[in-house]
Phi, psi and omega in degrees: 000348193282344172296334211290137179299176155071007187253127188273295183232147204210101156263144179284117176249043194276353164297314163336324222314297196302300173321309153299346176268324166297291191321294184285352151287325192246018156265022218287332188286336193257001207206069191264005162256021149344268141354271198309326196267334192272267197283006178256350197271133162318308193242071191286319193265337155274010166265324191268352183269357170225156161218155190212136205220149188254170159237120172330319175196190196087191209279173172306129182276186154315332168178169199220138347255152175273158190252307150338068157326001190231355159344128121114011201244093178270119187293186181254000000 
């Protein structure tokens, strides 16, 4: 996936998975491919062991994708 256009950051949430899986079972009414597109797949636990995300604005990040959502981001 790190190839893929448009992924800024690609995280392991593969610790999550079961927690993630429950979560989107039980929006399953709201989301009815859910089934089709997720839990029907072969490699169901590696759609489910990552997230990915773009970033809206700020500066160009360093290189994509990054594992850190919070890269480039300076407190006061």
């Amino acid at each position: 996936m790190g190839g893929e256009p448009g992924v800024d950051f690609l995280l392991d949430i593969s610790a999550q998975t079961t927690t993630k899986a429950a979560a989107l079972r039980a929006h399953r009414t709201q989301h009815r491919s859910t089934e089709r597109w997720i839990f029907r797949k072969p490699h169901v636990d590696r759609i489910l062991a990552i997230e990915t995300f773009r970033q809206g604005v700020g500066p160009p990040l360093p290189a994509v994708p990054l594992d850190d959502v919070l890269t480039g981001i300076v407190g006061d």
